[in-house]
C-alpha positions in Angstrom: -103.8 108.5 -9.4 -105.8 105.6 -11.6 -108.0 105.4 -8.3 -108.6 108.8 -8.7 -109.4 109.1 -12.1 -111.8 106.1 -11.6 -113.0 107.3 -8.5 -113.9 110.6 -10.7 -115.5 108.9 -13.2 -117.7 106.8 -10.9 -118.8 110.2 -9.0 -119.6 111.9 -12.5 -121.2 108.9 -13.6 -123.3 108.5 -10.7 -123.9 112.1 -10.3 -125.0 112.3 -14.2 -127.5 109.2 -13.6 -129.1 110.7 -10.7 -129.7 113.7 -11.9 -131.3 112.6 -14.7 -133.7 110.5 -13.1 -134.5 112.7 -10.4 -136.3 115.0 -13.0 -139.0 116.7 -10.2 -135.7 117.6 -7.7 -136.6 121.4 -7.3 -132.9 121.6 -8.5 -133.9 119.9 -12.4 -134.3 122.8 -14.2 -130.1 123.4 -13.6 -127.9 122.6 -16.7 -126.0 119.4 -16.3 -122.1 119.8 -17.6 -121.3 117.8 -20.7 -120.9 114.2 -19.9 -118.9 113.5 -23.3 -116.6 116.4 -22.8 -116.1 115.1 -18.9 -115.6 111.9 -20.2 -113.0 112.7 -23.0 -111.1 115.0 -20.5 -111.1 111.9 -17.9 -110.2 109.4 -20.4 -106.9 111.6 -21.8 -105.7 112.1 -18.4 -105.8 108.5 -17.1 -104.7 107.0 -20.5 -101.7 109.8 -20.4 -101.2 108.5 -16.5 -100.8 104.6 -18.2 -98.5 106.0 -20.8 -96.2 107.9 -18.0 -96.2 105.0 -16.3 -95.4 102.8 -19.4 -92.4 105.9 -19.6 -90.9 105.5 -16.5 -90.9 101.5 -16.5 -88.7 102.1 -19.7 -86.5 105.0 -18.1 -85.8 102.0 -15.2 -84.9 99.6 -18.0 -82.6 102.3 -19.2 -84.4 103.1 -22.6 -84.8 107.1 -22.4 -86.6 107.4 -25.7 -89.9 108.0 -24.4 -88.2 111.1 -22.2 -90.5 113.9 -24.7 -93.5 111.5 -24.4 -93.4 112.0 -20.7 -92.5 115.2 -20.7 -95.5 116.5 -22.7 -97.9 114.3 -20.5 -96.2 116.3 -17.3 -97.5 119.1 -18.8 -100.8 118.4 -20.3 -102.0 115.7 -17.5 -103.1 118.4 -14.5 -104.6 120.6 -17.1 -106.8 118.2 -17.9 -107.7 117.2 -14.4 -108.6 120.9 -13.6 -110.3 121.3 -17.0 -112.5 118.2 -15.7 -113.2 120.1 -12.7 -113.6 123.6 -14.5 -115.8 121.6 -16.3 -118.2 119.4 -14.3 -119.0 122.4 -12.4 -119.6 124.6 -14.8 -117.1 127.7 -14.0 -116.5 130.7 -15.8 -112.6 129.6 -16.6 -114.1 126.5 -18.9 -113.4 128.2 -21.9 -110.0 129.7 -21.4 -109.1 126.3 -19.6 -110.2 124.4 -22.3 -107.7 126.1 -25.0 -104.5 125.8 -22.7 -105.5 122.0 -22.3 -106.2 122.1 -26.2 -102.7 123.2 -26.6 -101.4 120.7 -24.2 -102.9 117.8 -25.9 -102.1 119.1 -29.6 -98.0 118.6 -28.0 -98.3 115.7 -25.8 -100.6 114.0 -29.0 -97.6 114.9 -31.3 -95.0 113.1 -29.2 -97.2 110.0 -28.2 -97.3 109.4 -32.4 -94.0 109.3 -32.8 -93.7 106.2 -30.9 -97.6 104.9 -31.4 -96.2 102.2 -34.0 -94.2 100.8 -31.1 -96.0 101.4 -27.7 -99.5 101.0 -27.5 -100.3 102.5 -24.9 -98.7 105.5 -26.7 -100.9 105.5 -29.3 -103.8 104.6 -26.8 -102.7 108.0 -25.7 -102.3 110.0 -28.6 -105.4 108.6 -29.6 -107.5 109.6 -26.2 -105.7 113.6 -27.2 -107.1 113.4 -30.7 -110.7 112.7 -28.8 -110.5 115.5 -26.2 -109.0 118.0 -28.7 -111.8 117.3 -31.3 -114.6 118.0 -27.9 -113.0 121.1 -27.5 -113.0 122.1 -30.8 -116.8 121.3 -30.8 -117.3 123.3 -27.9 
């Protein structure tokens, strides 16, 4: 999955640079998606992916207490992959998309900061939520 996410951001990346320096392509005059929004969407679902992970190592050591945290980024983590999708290529289903992932990342930020003071990577992640949720509220 972090593969993927990186792999992602590498093809947005690159695909964002070479569009942007390829300004006589017949193709220029085409709006390019919103590389901060991409971004923001990329960076909640792979910090939420670090978080899970931080989760489950706990479940293992038998501490359950971060069993709402994951369970909020089970839910909110493949909306915002497809919102990234919906989003780099410009769909007609960005703008209901992006208020189910809103909501998704209003709950999984909510139970991230209830144990931010004590997991980093939980506040790393409510943090990321914060971002993506102010985008879309931007949008």
């Amino acid at each position: 999955m972090l593969a993927a996410g990186g792999t992602l951001g590498a093809l947005l990346a690159s695909r964002l640079a070479s569009a942007a320096e390829d300004a006589a392509h017949e193709h220029a005059n085409h709006e390019e998606p919103d590389a901060d929004l991409l971004q923001a969407a990329s960076d909640c679902s792979l910090t939420a992916q670090l978080c899970l992970t931080h989760c489950l190592e706990s479940f293992l050591e038998g501490d359950t207490s971060l069993a709402a945290c994951a369970r909020s980024i089970v839910a909110m983590m493949p909306l915002c992959d497809a919102f990234v999708v919906q989003v780099a290529n410009q769909t007609d289903y960005v703008d209901g998309l992006a208020g189910v992932c809103r909501d998704a990342c209003v709950d999984c930020e909510k139970e991230c900061r209830k144990h931010a003071t004590h997991h980093a990577i939980c506040r790393e992640s409510a943090d990321a939520c914060a971002h993506l949720i102010a985008m879309i509220d931007g949008m």
